[in-house]
C-alpha positions as a printed NumPy array, in Angstrom:
array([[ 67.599,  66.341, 148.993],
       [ 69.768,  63.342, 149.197],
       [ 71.221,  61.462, 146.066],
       [ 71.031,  57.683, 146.083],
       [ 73.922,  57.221, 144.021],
       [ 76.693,  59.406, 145.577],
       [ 79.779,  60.583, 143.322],
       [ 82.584,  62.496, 143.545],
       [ 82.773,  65.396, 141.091],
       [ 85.007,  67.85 , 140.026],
       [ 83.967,  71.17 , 138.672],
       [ 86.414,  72.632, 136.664],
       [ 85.633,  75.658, 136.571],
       [ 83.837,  76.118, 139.354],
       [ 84.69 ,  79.879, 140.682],
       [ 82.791,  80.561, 137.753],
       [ 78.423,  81.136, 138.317],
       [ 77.82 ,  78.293, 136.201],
       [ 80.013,  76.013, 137.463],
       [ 79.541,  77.384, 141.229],
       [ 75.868,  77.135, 140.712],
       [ 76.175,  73.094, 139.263],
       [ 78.904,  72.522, 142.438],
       [ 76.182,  73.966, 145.032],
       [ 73.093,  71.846, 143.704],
       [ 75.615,  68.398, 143.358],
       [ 76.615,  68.983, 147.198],
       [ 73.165,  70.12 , 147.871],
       [ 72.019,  66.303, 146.744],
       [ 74.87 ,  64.58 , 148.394],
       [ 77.586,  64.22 , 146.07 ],
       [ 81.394,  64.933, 146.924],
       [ 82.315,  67.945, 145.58 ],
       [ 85.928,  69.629, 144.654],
       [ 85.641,  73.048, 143.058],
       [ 88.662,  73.352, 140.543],
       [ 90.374,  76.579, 139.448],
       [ 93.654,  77.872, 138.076],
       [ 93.785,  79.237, 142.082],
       [ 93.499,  76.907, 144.293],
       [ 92.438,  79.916, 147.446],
       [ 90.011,  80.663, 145.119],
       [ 88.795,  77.713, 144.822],
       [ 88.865,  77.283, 148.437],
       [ 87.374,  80.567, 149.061],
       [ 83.825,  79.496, 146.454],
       [ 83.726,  76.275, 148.503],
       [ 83.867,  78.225, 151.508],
       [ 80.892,  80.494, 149.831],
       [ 78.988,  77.084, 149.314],
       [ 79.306,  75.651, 152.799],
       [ 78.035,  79.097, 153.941],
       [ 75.014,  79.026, 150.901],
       [ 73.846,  75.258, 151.986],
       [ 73.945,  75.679, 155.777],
       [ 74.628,  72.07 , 156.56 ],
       [ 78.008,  70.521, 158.246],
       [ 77.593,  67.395, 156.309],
       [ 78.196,  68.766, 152.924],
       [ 81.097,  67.717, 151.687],
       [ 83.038,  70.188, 149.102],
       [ 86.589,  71.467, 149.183],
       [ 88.757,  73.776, 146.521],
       [ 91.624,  72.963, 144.601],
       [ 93.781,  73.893, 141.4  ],
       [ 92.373,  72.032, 138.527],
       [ 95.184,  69.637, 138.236],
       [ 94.47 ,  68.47 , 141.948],
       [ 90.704,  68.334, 141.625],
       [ 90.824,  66.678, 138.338],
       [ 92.926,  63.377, 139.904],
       [ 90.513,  63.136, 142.807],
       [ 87.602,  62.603, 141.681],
       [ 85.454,  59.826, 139.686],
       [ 83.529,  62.28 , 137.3  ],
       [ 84.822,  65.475, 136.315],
       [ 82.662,  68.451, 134.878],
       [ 83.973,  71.349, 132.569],
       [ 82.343,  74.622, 133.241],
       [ 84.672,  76.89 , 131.638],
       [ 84.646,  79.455, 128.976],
       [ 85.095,  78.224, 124.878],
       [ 88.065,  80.397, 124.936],
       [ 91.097,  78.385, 126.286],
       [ 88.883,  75.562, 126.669],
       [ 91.401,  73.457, 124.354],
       [ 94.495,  74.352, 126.31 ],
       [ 92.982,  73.509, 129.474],
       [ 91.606,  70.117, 128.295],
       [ 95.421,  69.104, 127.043],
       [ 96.883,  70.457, 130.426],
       [ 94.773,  67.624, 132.249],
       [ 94.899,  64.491, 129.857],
       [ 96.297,  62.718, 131.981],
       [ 93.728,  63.169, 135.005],
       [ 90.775,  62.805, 132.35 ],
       [ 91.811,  59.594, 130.848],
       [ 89.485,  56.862, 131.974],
       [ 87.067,  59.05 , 133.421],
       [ 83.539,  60.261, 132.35 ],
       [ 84.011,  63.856, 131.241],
       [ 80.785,  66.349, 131.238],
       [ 81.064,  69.193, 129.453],
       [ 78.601,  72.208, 129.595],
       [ 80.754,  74.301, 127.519],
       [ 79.061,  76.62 , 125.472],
       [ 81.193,  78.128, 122.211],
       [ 79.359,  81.355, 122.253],
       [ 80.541,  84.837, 120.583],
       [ 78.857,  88.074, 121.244],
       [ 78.142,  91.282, 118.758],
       [ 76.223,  94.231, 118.643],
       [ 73.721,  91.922, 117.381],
       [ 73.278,  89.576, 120.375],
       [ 75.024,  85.859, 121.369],
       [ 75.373,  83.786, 118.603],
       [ 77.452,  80.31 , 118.357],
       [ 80.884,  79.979, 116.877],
       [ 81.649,  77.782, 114.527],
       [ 84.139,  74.847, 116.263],
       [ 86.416,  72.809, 114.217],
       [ 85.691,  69.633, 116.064],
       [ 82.104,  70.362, 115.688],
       [ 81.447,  70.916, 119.444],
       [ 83.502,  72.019, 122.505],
       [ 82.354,  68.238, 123.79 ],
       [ 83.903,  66.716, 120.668],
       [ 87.163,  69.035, 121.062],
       [ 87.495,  67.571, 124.489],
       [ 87.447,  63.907, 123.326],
       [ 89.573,  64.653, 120.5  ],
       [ 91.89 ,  66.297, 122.987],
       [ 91.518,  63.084, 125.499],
       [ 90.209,  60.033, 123.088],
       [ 90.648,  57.781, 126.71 ],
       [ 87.679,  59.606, 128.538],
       [ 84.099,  59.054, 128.502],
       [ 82.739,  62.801, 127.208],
       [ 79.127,  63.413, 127.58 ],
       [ 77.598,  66.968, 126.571],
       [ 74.896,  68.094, 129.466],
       [ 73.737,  71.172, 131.533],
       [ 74.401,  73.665, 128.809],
       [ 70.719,  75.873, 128.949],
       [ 70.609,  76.313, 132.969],
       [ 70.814,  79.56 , 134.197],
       [ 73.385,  80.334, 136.521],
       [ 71.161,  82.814, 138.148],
       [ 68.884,  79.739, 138.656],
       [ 70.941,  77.64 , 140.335],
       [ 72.456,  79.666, 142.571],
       [ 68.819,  80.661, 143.788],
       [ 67.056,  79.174, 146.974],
       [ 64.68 ,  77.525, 144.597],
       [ 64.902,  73.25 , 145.82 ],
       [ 64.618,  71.972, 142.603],
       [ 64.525,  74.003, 139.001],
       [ 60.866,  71.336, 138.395],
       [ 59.861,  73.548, 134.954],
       [ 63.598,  72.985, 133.582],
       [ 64.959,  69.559, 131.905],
       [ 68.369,  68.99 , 130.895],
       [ 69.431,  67.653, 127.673],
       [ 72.573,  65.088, 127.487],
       [ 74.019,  63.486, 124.925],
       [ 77.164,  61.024, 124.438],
       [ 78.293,  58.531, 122.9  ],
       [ 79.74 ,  56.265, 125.92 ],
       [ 75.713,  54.986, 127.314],
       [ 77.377,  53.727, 131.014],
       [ 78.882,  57.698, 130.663],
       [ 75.682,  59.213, 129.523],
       [ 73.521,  57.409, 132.43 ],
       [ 75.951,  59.11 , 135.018],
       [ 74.851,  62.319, 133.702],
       [ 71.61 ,  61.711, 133.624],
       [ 71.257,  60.361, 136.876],
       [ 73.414,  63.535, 138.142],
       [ 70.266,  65.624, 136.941],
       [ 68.202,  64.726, 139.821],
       [ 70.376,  67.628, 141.746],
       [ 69.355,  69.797, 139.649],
       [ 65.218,  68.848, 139.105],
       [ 64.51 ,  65.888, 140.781],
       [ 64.335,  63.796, 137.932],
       [ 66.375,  62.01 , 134.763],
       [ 67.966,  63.809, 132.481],
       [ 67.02 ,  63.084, 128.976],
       [ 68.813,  61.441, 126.217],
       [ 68.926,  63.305, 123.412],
       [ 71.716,  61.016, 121.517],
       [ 74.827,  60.172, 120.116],
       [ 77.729,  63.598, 121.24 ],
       [ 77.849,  64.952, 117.426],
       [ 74.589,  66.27 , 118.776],
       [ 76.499,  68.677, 121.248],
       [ 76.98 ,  70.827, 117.77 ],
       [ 72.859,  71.612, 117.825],
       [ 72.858,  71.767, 121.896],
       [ 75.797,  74.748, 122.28 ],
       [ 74.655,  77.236, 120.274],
       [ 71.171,  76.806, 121.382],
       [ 72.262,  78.785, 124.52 ],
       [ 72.497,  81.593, 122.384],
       [ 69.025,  81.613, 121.526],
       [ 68.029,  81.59 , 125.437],
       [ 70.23 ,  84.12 , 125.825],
       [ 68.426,  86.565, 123.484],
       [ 64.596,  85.345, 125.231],
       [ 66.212,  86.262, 128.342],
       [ 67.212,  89.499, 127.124],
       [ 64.462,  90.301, 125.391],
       [ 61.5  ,  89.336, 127.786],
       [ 63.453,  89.793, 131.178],
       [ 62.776,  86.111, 132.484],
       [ 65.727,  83.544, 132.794],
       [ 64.306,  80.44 , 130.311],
       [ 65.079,  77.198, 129.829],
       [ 64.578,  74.019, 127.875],
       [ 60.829,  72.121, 128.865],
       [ 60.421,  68.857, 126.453],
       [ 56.46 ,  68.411, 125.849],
       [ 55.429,  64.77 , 125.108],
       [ 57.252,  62.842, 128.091],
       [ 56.379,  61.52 , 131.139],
       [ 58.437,  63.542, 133.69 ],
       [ 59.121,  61.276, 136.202],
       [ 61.694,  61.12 , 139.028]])
């Protein structure tokens, strides 16, 4: 599974399952890939675990610390958890500026009562981040995939779409073009980044159907032609 447009991508976070899972489908499809960590052997060492996952010499993914992995590539994607999310994003201004930004962070809090979402100044972790770097292109995407999911053997999650919404359209397109890795087809717009505030917390709610029925669910938007 080849991508015709070829990027390269960092995954901040990407030691993490959901960012190690988004890293192995993006190399999977043909993108450049540089997993990003506070450690860069650990990053090394998940990159490592991807080369072994996909099998094929021609992949092309490396590890680095996040500072490293940020400045090298064209698109960068945070994967990390809400909490220190803001610290992180001001410790690489400087390598986000100008770039397009993708955030899947999810500001999630969890009780005796189940996942729930947390309220967020900013509105969003995606509109945190482009407070926090007004020079970068942020698009909210990828938030309701399980990381179980894509770290499977599955070729393409086909019964899952991905939601991604932004502000910046050039921005937005890259995303949605990056979802063919993940299903082998668009992603879908769902509008202006404010709307990361509704998208976030809706994790939460898979979370609980996941828990509760013991399958691993995602988003499926009836009324559109799916098409690659």
């Amino acid at each position: 599974m080849t991508s015709i447009i070829s990027y390269k991508i960092a995954v901040i976070g990407g030691t993490g399952p959901q960012g190690k899972g988004l890293a192995y489908r993006f190399a999977q499809a043909g993108h450049t890939v540089v997993i990003g960590s506070r450690s860069s052997q650990r990053a090394e060492q998940t990159a490592t675990d991807i080369l072994s996952r996909l099998g094929d010499d021609r992949a092309q993914i490396s590890g680095a610390d996040n500072t490293t992995a940020a400045e090298s590539a064209d698109v960068v994607l945070l994967a990390v958890p809400y909490d220190g999310h803001a610290a992180l994003v001001a410790s690489l201004r400087d390598q986000l500026t100008g770039k397009v930004v993708i955030s899947c962070v999810n500001p999630l809090g969890f009780d005796k009562r189940g996942p729930y979402g947390l309220d967020v100044t900013d509105g969003s972790a995606a509109e945190e981040a482009q407070r926090i770097v007004p020079d970068a292109d942020l698009v909210g995407a990828f938030h309701h995939l399980s990381a179980v999911s894509l770290w499977s053997q599955a070729e393409l999650l086909e019964h899952e779409d991905v939601l991604v919404c932004g502000d910046n359209r050039q921005a937005k397109q890259v995303a949605i073009h990056l979802t063919h890795a993940i299903n082998g087809r668009d992603g879908i717009d769902a509008g202006a980044l404010r709307l990361a505030r509704q998208l976030e917390p809706l994790t939460a709610v898979l979370i609980g159907i996941n828990k509760r029925y013991k399958i691993r669910s995602g988003i499926r938007i009836a009324g559109l032609e799916h098409s690659g």
